[in-house]
N, CA, C and O atoms as CSV, one atom per row, in Angstrom:
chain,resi,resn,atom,element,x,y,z
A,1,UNK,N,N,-13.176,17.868,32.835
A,1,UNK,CA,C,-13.609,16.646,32.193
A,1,UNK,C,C,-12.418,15.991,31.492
A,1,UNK,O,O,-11.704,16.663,30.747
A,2,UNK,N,N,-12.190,14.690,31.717
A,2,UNK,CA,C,-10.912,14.318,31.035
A,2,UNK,C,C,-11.432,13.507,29.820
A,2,UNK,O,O,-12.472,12.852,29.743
A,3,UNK,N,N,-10.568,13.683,28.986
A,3,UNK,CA,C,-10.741,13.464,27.523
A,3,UNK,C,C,-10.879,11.930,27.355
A,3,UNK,O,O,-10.071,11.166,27.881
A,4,UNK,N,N,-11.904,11.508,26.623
A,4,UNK,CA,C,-12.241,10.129,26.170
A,4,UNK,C,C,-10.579,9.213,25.710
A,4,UNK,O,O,-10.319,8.016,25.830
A,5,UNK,N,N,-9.559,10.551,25.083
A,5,UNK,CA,C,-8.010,8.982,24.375
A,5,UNK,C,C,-7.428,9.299,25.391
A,5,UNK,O,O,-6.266,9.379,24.993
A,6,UNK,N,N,-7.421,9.576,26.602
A,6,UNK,CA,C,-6.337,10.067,27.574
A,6,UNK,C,C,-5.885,8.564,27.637
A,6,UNK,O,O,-4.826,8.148,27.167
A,7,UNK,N,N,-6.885,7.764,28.318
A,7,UNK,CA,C,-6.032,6.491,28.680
A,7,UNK,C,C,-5.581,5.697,27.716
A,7,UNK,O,O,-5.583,4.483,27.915
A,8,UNK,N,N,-4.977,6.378,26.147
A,8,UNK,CA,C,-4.097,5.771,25.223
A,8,UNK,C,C,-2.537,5.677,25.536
A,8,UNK,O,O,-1.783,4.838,25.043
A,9,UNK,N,N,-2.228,6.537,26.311
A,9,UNK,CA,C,-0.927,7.293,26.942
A,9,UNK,C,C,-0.469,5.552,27.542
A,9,UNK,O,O,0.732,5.336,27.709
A,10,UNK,N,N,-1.665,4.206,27.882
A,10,UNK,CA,C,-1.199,3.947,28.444
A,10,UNK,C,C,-0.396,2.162,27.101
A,10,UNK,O,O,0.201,1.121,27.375
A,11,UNK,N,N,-0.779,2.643,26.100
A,11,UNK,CA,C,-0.778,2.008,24.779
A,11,UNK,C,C,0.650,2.162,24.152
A,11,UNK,O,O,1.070,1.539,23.177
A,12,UNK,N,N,1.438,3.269,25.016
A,12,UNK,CA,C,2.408,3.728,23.707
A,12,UNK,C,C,3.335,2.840,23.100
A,12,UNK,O,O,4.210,3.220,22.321
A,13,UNK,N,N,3.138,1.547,23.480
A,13,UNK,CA,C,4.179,0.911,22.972
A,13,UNK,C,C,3.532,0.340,21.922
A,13,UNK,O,O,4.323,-0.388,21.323
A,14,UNK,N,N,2.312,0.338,21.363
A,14,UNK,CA,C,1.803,-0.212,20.016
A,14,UNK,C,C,1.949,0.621,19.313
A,14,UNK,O,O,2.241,0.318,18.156
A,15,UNK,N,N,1.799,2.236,19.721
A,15,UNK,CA,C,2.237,3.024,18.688
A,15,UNK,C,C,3.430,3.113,18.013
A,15,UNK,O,O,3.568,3.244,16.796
A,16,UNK,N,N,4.340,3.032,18.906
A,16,UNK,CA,C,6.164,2.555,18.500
A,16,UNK,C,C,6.063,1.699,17.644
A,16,UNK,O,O,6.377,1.975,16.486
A,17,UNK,N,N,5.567,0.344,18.009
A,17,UNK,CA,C,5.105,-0.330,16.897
A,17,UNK,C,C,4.981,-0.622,15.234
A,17,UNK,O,O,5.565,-1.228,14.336
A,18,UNK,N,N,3.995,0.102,15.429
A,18,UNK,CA,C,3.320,0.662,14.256
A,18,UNK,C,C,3.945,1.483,13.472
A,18,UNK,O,O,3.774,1.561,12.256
A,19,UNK,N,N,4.900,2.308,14.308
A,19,UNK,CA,C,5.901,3.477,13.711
A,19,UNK,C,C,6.524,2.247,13.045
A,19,UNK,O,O,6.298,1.938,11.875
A,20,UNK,N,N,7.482,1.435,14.034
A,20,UNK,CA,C,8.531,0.705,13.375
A,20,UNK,C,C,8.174,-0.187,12.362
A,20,UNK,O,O,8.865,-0.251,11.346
A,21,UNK,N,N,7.221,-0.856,12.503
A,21,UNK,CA,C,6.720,-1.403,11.404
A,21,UNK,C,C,6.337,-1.121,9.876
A,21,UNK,O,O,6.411,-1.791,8.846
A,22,UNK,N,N,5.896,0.165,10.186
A,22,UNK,CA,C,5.279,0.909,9.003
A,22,UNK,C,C,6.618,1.424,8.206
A,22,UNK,O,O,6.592,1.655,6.997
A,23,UNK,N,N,7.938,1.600,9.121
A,23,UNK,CA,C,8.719,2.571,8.510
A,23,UNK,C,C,9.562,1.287,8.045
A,23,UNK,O,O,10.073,1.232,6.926
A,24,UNK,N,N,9.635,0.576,8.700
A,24,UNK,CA,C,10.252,-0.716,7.799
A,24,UNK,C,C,9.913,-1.459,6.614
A,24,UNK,O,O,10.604,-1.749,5.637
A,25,UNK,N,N,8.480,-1.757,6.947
A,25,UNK,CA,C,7.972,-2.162,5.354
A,25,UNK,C,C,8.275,-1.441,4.346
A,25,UNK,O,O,8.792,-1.837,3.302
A,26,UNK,N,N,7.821,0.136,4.752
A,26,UNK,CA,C,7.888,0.821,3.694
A,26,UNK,C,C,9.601,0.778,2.593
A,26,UNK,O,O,9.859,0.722,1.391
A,27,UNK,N,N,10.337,0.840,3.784
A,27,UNK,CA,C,11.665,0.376,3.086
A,27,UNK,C,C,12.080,-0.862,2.464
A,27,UNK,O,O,12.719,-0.997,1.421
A,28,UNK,N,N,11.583,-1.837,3.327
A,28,UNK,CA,C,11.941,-3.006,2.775
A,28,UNK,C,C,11.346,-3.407,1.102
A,28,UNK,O,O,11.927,-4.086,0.255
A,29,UNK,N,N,10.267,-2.857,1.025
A,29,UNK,CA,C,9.418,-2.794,-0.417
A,29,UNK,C,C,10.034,-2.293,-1.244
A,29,UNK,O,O,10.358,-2.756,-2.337
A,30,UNK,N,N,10.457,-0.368,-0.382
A,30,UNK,CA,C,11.291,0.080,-1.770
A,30,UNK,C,C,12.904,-0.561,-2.261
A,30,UNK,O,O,13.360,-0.418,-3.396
A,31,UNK,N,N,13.603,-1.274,-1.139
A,31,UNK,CA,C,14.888,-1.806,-1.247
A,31,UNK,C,C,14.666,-2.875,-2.165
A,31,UNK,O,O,15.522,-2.902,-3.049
A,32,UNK,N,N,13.836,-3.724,-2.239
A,32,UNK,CA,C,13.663,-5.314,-2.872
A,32,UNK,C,C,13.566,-4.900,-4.162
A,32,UNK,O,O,14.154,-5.674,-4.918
A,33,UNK,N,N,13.030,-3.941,-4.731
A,33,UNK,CA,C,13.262,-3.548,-6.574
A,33,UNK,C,C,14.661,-3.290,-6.981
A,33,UNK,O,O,15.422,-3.723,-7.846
A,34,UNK,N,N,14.716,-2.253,-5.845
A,34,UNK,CA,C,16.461,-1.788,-5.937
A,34,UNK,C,C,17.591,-3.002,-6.204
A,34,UNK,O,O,18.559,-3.109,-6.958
A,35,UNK,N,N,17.090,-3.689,-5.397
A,35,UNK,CA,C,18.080,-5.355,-5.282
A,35,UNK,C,C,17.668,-6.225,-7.138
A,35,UNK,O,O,18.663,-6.841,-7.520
A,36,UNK,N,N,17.153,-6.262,-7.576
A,36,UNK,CA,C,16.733,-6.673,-8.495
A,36,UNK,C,C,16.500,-6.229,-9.768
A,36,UNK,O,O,16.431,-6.818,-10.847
A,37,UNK,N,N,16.405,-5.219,-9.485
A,37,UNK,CA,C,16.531,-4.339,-10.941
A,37,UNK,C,C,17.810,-4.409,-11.705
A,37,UNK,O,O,17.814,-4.205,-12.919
A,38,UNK,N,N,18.904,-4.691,-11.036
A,38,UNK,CA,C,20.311,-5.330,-11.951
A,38,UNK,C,C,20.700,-3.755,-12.004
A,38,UNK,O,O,20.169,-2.738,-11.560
A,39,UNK,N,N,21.915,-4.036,-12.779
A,39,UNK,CA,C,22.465,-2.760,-13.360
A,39,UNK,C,C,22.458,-1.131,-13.463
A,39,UNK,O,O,22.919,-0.062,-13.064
A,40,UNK,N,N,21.888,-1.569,-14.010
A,40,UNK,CA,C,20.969,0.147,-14.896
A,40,UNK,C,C,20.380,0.998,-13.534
A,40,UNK,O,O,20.635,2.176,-13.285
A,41,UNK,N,N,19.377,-0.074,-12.579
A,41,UNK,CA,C,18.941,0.517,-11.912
A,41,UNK,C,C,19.969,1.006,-10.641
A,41,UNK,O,O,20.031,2.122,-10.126
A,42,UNK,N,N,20.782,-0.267,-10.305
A,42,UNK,CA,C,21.993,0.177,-9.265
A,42,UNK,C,C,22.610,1.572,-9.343
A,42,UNK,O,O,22.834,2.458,-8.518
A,43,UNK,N,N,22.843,1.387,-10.959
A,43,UNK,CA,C,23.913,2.854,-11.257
A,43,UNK,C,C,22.852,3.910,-11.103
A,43,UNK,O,O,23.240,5.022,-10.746
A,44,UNK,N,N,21.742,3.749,-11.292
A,44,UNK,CA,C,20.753,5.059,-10.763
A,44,UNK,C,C,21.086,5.597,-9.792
A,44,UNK,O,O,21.591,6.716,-9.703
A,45,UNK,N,N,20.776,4.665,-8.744
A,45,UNK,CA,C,20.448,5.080,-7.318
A,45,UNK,C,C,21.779,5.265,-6.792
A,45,UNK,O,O,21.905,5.880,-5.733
A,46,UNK,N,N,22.975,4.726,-7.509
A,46,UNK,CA,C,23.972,5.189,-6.642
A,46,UNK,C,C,24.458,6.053,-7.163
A,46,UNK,O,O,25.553,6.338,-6.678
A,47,UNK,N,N,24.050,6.839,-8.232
A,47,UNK,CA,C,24.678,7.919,-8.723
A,47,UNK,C,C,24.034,9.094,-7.378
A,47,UNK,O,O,24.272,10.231,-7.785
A,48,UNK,N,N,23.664,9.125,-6.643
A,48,UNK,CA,C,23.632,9.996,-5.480
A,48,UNK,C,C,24.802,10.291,-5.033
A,48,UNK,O,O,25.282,11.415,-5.176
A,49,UNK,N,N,25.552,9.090,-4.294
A,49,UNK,CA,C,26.822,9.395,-4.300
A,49,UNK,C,C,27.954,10.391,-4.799
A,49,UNK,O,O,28.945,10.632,-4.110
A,50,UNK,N,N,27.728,10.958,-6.070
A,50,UNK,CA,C,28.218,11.887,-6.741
A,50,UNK,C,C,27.960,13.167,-5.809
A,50,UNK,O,O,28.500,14.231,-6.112
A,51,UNK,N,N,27.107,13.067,-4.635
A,51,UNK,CA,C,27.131,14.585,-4.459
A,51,UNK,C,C,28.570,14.140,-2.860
A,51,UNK,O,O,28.932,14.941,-1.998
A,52,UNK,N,N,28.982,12.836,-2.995
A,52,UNK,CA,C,29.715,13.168,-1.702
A,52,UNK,C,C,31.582,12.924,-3.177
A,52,UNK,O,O,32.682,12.425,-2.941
A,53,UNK,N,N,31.207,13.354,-4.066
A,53,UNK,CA,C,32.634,13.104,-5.095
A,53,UNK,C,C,33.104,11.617,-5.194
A,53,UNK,O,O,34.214,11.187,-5.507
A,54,UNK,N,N,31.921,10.918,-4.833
A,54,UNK,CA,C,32.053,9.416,-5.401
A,54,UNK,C,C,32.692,9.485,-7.018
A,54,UNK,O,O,32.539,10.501,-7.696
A,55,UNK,N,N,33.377,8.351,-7.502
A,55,UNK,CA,C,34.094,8.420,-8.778
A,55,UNK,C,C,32.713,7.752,-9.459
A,55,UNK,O,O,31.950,7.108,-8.739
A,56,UNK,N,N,32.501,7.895,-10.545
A,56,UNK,CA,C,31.112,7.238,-11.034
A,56,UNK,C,C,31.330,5.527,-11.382
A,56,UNK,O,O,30.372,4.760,-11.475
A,57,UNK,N,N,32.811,5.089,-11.558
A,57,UNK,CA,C,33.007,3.951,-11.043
A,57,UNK,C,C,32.146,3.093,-10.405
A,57,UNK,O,O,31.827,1.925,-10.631
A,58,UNK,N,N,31.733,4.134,-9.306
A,58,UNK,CA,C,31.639,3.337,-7.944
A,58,UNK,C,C,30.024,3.031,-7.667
A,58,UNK,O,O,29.635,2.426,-6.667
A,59,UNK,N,N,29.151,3.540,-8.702
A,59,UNK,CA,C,27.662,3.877,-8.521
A,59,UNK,C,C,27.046,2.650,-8.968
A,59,UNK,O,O,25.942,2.344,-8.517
A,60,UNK,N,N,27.412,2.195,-9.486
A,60,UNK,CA,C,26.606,0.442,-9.640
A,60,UNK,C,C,26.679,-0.395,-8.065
A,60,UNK,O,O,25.754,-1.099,-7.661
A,61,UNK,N,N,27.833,-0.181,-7.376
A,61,UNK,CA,C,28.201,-1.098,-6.346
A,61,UNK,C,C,27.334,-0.112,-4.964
A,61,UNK,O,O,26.618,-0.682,-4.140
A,62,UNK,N,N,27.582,1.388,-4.948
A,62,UNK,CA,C,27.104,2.343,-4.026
A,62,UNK,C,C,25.235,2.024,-4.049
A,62,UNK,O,O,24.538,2.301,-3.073
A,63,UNK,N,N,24.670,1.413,-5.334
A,63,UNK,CA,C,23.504,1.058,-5.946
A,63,UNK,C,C,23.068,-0.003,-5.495
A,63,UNK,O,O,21.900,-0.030,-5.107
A,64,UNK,N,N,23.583,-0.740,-5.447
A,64,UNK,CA,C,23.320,-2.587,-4.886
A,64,UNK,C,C,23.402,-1.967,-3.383
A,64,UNK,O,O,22.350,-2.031,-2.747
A,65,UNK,N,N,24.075,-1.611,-2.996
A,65,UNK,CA,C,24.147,-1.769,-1.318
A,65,UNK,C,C,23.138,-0.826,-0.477
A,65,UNK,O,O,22.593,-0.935,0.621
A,66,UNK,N,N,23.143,0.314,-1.669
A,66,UNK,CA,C,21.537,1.376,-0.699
A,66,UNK,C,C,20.435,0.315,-0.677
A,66,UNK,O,O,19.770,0.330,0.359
A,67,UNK,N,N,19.978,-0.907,-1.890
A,67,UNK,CA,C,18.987,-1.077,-1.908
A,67,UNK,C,C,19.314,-2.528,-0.715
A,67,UNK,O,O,18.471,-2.819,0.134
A,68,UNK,N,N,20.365,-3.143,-0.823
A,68,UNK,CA,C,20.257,-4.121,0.172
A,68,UNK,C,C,20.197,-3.209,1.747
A,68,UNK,O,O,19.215,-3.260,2.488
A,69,UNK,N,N,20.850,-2.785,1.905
A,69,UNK,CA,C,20.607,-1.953,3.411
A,69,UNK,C,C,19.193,-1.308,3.564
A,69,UNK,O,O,18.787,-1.201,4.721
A,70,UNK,N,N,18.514,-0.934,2.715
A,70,UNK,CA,C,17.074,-0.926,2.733
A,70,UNK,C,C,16.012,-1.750,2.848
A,70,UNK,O,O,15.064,-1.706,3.633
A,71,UNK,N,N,16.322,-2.656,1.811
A,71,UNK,CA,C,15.454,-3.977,2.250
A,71,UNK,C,C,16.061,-4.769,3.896
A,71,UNK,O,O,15.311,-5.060,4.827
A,72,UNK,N,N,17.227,-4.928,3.879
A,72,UNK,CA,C,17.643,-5.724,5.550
A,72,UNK,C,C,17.230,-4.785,6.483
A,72,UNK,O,O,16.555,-5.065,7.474
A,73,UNK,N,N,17.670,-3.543,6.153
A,73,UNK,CA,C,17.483,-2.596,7.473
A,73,UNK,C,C,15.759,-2.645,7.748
A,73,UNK,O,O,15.267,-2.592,8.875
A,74,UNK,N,N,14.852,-2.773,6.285
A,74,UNK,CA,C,13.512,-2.405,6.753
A,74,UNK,C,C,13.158,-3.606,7.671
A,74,UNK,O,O,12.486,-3.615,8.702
A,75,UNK,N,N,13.986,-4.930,6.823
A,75,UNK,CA,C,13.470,-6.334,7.571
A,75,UNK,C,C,13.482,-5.787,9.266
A,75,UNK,O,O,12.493,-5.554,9.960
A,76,UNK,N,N,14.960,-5.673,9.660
A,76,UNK,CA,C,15.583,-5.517,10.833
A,76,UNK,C,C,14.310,-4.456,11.751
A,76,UNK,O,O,13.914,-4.733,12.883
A,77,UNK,N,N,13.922,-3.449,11.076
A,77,UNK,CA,C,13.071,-2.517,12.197
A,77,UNK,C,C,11.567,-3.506,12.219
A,77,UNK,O,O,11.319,-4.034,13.303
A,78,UNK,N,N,10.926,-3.671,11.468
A,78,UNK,CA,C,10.222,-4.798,11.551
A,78,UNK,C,C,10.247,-5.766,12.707
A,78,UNK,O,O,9.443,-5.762,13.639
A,79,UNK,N,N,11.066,-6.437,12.576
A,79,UNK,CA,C,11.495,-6.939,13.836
A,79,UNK,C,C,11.913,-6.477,15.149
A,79,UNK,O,O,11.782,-7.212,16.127
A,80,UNK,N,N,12.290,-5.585,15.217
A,80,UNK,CA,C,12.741,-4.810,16.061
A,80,UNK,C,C,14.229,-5.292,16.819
A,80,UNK,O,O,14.530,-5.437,18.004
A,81,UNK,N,N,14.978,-5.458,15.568
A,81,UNK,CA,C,16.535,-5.708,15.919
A,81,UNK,C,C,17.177,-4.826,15.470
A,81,UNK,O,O,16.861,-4.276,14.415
A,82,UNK,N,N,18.540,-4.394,16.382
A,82,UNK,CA,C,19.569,-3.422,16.376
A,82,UNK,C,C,18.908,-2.024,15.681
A,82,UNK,O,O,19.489,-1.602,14.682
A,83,UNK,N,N,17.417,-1.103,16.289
A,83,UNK,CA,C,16.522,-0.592,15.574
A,83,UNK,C,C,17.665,0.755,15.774
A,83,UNK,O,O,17.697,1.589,14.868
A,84,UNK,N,N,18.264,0.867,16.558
A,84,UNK,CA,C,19.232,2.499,16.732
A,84,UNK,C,C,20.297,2.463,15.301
A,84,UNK,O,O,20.547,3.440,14.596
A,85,UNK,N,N,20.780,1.179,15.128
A,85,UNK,CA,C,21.697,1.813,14.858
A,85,UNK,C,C,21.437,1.237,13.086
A,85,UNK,O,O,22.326,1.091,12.247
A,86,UNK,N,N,19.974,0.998,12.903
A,86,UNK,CA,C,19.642,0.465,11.633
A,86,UNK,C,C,18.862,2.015,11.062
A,86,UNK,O,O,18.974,2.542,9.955
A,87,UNK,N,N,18.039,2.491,12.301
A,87,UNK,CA,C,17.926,3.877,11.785
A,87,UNK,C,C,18.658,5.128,11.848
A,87,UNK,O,O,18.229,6.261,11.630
A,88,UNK,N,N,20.073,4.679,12.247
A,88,UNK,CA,C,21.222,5.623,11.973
A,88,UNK,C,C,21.535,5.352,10.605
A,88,UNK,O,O,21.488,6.324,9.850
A,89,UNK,N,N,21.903,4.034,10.030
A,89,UNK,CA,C,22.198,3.595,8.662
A,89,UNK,C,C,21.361,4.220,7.710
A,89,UNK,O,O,21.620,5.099,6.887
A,90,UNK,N,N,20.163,3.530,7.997
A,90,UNK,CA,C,19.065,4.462,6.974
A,90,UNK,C,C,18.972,5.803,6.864
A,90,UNK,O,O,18.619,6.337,5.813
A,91,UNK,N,N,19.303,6.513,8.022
A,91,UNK,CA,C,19.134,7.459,7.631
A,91,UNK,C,C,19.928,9.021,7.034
A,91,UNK,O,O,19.625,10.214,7.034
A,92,UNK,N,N,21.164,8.126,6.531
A,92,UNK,CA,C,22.407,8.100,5.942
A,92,UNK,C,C,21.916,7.893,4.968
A,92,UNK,O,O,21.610,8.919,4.361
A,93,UNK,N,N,21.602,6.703,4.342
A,93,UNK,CA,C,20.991,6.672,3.323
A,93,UNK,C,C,20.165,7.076,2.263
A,93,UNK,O,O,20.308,7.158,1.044
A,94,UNK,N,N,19.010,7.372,3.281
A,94,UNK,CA,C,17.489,8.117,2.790
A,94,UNK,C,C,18.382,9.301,2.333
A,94,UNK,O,O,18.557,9.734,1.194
A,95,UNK,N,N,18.948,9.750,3.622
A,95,UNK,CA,C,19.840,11.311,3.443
A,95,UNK,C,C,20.586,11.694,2.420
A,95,UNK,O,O,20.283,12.763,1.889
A,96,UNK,N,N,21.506,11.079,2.000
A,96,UNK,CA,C,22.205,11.355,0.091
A,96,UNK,C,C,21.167,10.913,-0.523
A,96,UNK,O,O,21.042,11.489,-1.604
A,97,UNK,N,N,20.323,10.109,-0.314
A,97,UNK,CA,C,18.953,10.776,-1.705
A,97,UNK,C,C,18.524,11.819,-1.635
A,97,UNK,O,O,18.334,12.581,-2.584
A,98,UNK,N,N,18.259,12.061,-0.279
A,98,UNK,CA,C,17.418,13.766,-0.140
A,98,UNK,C,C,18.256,14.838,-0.307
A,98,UNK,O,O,17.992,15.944,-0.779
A,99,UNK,N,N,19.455,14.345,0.189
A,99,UNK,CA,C,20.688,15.694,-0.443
A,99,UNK,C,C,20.779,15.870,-1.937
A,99,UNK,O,O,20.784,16.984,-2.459
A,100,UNK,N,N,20.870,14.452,-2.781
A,100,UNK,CA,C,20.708,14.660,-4.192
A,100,UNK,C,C,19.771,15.236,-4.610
A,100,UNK,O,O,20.207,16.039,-5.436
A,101,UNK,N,N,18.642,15.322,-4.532
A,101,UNK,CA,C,17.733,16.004,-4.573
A,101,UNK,C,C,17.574,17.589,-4.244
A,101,UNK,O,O,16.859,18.305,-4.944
A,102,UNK,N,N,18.398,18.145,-2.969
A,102,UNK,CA,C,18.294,19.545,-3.139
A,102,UNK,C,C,19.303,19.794,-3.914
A,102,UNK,O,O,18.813,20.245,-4.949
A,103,UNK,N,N,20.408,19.761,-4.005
A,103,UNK,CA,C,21.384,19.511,-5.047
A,103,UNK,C,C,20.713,19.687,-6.672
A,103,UNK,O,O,21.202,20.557,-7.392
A,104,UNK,N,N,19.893,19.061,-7.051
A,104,UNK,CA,C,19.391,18.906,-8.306
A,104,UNK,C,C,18.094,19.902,-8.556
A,104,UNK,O,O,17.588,20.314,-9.600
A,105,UNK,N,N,17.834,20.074,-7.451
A,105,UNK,CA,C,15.846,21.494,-7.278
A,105,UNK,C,C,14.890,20.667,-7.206
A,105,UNK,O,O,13.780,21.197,-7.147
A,106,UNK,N,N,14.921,19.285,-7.186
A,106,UNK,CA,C,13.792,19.029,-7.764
A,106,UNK,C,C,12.793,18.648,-6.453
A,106,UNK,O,O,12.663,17.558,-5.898
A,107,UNK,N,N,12.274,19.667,-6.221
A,107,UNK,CA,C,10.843,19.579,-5.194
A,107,UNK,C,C,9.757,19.331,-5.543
A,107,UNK,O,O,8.890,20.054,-6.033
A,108,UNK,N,N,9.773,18.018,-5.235
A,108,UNK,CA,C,8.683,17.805,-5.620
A,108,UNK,C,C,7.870,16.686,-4.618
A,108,UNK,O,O,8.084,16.739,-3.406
A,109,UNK,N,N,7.167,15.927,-5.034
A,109,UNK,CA,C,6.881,14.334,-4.107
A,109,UNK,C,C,7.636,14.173,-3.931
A,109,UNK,O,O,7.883,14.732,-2.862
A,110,UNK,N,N,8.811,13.450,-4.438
A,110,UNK,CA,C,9.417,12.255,-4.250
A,110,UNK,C,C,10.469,13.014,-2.945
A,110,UNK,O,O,11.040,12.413,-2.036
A,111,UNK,N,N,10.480,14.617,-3.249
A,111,UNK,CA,C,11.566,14.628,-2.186
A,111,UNK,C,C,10.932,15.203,-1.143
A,111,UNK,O,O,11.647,15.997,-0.532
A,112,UNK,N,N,9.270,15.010,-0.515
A,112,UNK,CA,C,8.317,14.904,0.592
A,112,UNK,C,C,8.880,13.711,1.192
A,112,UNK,O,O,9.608,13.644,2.182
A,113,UNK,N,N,8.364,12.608,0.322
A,113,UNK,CA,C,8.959,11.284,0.383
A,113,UNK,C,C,9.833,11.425,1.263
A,113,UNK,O,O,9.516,11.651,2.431
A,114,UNK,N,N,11.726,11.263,0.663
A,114,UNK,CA,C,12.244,11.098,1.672
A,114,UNK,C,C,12.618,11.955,2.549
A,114,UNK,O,O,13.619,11.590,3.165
A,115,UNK,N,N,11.995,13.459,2.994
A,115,UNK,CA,C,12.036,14.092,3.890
A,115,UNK,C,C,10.883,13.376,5.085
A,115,UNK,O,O,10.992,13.696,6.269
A,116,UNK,N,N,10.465,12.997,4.909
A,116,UNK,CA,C,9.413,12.910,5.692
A,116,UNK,C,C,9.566,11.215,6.011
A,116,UNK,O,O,8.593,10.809,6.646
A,117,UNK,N,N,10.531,10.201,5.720
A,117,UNK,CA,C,11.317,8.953,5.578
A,117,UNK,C,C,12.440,9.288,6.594
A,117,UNK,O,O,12.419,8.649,7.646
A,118,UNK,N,N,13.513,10.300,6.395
A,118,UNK,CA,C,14.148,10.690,7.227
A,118,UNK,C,C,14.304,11.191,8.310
A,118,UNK,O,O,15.319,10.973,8.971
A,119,UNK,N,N,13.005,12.224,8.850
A,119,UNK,CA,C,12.328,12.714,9.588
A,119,UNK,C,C,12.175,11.488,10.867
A,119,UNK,O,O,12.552,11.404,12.035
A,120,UNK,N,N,11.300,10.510,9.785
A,120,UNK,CA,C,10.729,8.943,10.594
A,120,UNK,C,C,11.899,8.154,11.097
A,120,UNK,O,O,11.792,7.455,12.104
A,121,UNK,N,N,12.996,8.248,10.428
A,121,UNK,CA,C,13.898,7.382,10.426
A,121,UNK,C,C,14.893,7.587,12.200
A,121,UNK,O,O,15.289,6.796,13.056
A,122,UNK,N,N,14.936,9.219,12.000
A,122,UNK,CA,C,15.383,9.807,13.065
A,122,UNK,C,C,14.820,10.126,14.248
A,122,UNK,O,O,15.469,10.759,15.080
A,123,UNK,N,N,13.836,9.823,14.424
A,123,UNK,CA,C,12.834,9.868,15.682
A,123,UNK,C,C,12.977,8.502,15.557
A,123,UNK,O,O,13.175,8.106,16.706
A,124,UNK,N,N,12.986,7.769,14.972
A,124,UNK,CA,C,13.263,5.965,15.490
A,124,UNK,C,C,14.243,6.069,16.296
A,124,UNK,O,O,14.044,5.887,17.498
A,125,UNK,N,N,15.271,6.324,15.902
A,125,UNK,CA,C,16.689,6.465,16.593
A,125,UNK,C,C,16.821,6.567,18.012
A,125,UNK,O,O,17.389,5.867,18.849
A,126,UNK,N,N,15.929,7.966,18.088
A,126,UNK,CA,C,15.873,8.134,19.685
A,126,UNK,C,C,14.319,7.649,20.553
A,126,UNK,O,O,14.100,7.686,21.764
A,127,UNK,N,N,13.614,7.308,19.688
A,127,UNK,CA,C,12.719,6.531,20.008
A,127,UNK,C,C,13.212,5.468,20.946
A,127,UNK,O,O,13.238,5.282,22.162
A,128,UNK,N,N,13.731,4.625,19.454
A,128,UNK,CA,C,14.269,3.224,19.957
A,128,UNK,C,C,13.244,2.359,19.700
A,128,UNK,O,O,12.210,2.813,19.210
A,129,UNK,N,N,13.386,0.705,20.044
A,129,UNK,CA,C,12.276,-0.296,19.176
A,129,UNK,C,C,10.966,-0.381,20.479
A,129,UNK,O,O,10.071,-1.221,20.563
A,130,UNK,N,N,11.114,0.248,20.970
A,130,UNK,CA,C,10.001,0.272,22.236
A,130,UNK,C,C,9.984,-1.070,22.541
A,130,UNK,O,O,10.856,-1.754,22.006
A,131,UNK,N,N,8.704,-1.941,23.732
A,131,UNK,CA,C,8.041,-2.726,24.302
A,131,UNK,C,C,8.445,-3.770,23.478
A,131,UNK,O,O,9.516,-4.360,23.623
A,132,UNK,N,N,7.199,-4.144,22.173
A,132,UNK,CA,C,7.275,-5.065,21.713
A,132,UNK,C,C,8.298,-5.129,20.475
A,132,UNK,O,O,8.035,-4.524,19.436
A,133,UNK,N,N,9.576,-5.948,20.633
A,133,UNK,CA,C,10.113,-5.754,19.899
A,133,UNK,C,C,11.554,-7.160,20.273
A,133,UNK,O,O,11.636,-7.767,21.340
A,134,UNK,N,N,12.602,-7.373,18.937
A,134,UNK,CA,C,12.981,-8.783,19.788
A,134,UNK,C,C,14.442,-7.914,20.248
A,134,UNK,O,O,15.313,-8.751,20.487
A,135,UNK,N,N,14.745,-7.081,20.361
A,135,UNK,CA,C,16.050,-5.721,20.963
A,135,UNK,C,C,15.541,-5.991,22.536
A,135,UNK,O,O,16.370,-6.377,23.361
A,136,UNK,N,N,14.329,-5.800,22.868
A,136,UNK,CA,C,14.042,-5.525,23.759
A,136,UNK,C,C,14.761,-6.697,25.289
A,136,UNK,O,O,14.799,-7.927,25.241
A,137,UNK,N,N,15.102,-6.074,26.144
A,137,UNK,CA,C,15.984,-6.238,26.867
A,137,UNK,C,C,15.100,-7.240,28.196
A,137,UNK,O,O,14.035,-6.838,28.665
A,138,UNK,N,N,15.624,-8.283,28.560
A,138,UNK,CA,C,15.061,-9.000,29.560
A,138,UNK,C,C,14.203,-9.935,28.715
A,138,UNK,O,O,13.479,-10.548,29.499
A,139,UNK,N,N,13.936,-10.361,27.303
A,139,UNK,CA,C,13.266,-11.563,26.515
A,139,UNK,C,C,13.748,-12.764,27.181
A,139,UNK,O,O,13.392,-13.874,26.785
């Protein structure tokens, strides 16, 4: 007896979709605070950096640019432009947060979060932006 979702197999490109979409918003949301929060918050987030011997100098500017490459990159998968090599970026990114994080112990949510962000990020990669998407070749 063949199974009632078999003929979803023939859908997979909405699921790609949906991947890319979902994994983009989700970034682009968290990047747009990052971008705006000014200061204080930049030097937060780029104090990650410290685990690759960044000078702490450098964590306000390392701060502005995780959150702009987050918000563009989420725009970019969304759309489904340059999706390989936007979820190579990101996931560089996501990645010295999640390294800061084992670095520091702290297991908890937030570092489900971006394990499971990075995880997504990297199956995009070799995914790729599937079917519907504006990458897609012959438009």
């Amino acid at each position: 007896m063949k199974s009632p979702l078999a003929g979803l197999g023939k859908l997979d490109y909405i699921g790609i979709l949906f991947y890319r979409v979902g994994v983009g918003a989700l970034l682009a949301f968290h990047g747009f605070p990052i971008i705006t929060g000014g200061g204080d918050v930049w030097t937060d987030v780029g104090s990650a950096a410290a685990i690759a011997s960044l000078p702490s100098a450098f964590f306000e500017y390392v701060g502005l640019a995780s959150g702009v490459i987050q918000f563009a990159g989420g725009i970019l998968l969304v759309l489904g432009l340059f999706t390989r090599a936007t979820s190579l970026t990101l996931s560089v990114v996501v990645g010295f947060a999640l390294a800061n994080l084992i670095v520091e112990s702290s297991f908890h949510l937030s570092f489900m979060v971006h394990l499971q962000v990075t995880l997504a990020l990297l199956g995009l990669l070799f995914i790729g932006p599937g079917r519907l998407s504006l990458d897609r070749k012959g438009i």
